[in-house]
N, C-alpha and C positions, 0 to 999 in steps of 0.2 A: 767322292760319293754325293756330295753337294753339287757336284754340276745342273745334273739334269733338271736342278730343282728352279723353276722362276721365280718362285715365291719366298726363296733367301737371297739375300748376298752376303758373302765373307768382306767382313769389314777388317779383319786380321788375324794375322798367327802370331804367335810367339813360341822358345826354343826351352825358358824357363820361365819359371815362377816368378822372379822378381820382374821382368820385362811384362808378365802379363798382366799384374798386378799394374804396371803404369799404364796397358794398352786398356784395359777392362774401365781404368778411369777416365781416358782422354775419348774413349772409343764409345763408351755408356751402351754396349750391345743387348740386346734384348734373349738372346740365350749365348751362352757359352761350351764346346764342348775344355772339359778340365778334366786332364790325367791329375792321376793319386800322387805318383811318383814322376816328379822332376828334378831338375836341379835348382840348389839353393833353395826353394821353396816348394814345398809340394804342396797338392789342389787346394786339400783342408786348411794349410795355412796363407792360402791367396785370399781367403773367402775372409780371414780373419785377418789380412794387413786390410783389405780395401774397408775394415770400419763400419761405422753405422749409416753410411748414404747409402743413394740407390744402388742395387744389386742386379744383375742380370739372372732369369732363369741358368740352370745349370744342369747338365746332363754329367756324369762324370766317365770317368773310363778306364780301367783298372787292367791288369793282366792276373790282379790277384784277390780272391772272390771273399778272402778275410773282410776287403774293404768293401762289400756289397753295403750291407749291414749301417755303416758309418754312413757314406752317403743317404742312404733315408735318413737316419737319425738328423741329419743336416739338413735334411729339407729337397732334396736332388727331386727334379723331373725324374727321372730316370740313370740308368746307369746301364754303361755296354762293358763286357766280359771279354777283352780281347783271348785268342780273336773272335770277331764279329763277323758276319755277314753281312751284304747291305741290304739286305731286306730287315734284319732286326735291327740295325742304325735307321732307317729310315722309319720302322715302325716309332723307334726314342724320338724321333724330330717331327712327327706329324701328333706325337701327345704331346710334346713342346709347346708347337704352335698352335694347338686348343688349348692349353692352356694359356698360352700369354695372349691370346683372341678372349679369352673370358675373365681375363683377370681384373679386377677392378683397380684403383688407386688406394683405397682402403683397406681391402683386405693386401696388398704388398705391404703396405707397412706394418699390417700386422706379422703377415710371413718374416717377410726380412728379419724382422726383432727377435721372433723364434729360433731363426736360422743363426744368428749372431750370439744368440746364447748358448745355443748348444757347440757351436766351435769354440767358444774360450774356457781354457782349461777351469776346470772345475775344482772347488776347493776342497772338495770329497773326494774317493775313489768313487766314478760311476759304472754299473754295473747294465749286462746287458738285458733289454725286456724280449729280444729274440735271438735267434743265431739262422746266418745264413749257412746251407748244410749243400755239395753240391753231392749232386747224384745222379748215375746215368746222362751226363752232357746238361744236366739243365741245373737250377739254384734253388733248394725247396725254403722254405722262411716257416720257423717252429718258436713260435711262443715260449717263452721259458716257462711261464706259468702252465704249459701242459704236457712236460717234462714230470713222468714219472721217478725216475732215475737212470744214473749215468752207470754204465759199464767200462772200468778197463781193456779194452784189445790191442795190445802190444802198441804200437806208436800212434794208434786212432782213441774214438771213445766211443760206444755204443750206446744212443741217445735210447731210452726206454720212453716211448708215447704214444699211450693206450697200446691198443693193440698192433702197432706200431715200433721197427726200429729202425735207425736210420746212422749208418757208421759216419762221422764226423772225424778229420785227420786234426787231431789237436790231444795234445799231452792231457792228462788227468788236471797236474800242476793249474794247467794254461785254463782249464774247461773252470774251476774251479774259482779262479781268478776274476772271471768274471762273471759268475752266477751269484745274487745277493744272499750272504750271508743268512739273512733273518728266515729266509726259505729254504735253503739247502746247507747240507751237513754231509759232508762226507765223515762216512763210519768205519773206513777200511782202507786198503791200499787200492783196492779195484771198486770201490761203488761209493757213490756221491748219491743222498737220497733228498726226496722234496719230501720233507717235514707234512707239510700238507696232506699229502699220500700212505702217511704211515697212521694203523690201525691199533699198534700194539707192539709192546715191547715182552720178551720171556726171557728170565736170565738161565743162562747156559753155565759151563764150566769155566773154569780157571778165569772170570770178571768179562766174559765174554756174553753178549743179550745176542736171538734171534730178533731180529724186526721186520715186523708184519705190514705189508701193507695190504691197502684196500683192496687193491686187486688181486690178495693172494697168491703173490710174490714174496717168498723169504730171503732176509737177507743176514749176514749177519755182523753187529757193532765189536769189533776188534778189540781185545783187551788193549793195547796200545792207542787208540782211539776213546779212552774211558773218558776221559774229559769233556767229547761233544755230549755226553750222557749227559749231564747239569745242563747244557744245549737246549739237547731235545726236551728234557723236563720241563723247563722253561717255555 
């Protein structure tokens, strides 16, 4: 797909992760395309042997769209969704090279440092500030902060945003996992709620509350869920 183009040259391939990781430093390329998944090393952990010297821009390249999401959080140019066409590779490698045409020397180092931070495991659990959701062929990107509430539907979850839904294939468990605590509270076996959202609490029968949210949505806190109650109070 790089042929036609005069304005790159391939200064190299590599087949894994640990060979690219030697090529990336002897080769010092000004973009790199990086799959997620290789051998012995994958993309996110090449970004984190090659250290705190200079980095090359990076596009990544995925077959699987969980990892959309992570590459921004890393700092990525862009990212291709195999499969791709070459008209949207080529659309990722002409914002490449506006970008690396405008990049100063100052502001890389600051990138780079960002970039380097967010790939080394963190001594927290980190939590997501968005989810990439695909839908109809394309990747929609939803704030968790405008996450009304989560719905169970059998092996998906039913993102509740505004007036807006948007079915995401991801266990409750998994959705869960990675939404931060201090915001969301799942109250039930099928609904995960944004605290933020919620109007009002009414107690029902046998230790079970409706909860009201702002947009007049009823939901209801599960007598076996009584414990997120001190939660929510809080």
């Amino acid at each position: 797909m790089l042929r036609s183009r005069t304005d790159v040259t391939v200064v190299g391939e590599c087949a894994d992760g640990a060979s690219g990781v030697q090529a990336i430093r002897e080769l010092k390329p000004d973009l790199v395309f990086l799959d997620v998944q290789m051998p012995e090393l994958n993309g996110f952990g090449v970004l984190e042997q090659l250290g705190s010297g200079p980095l090359p821009f990076v596009i990544f390249i995925t077959a699987h769209d969980q990892f959309a999401l992570k590459a921004f959080e890393v700092h990525a140019v862009d990212y291709l969704l195999k499969p791709f066409e070459k008209q949207r590779f080529l659309t990722a490698l002409d914002r490449a090279l506006d970008r690396i045409a405008k990049q100063q020397s100052g502001d890389l180092t600051v990138k780079l440092g960002a970039l380097l931070s967010d790939v080394r495991p963190a001594s927290e659990p980190r939590y997501l500030s968005r989810l990439a959701v695909k839908s109809s062929g394309r990747v929609v990107f939803i704030k968790v902060d405008d996450i009304d509430w989560v719905e169970a539907s059998d092996n998906y979850v039913n993102l509740h945003v505004g007036a807006d839904e948007h079915l995401h294939r991801e266990t409750m468990s998994a959705i869960e996992s990675h939404l931060p605590p201090d915001r969301f509270l799942r109250i039930s076996r099928s609904a995960i709620v944004n605290v933020d959202r919620i109007k009002e609490l009414q107690p029902l029968f046998h230790g079970e509350y409706a909860v009201i949210l702002k947009n007049g949505t009823r939901l209801t806190l599960s007598r076996s869920y009584r414990d997120k109650l001190d939660q929510l109070m809080k």
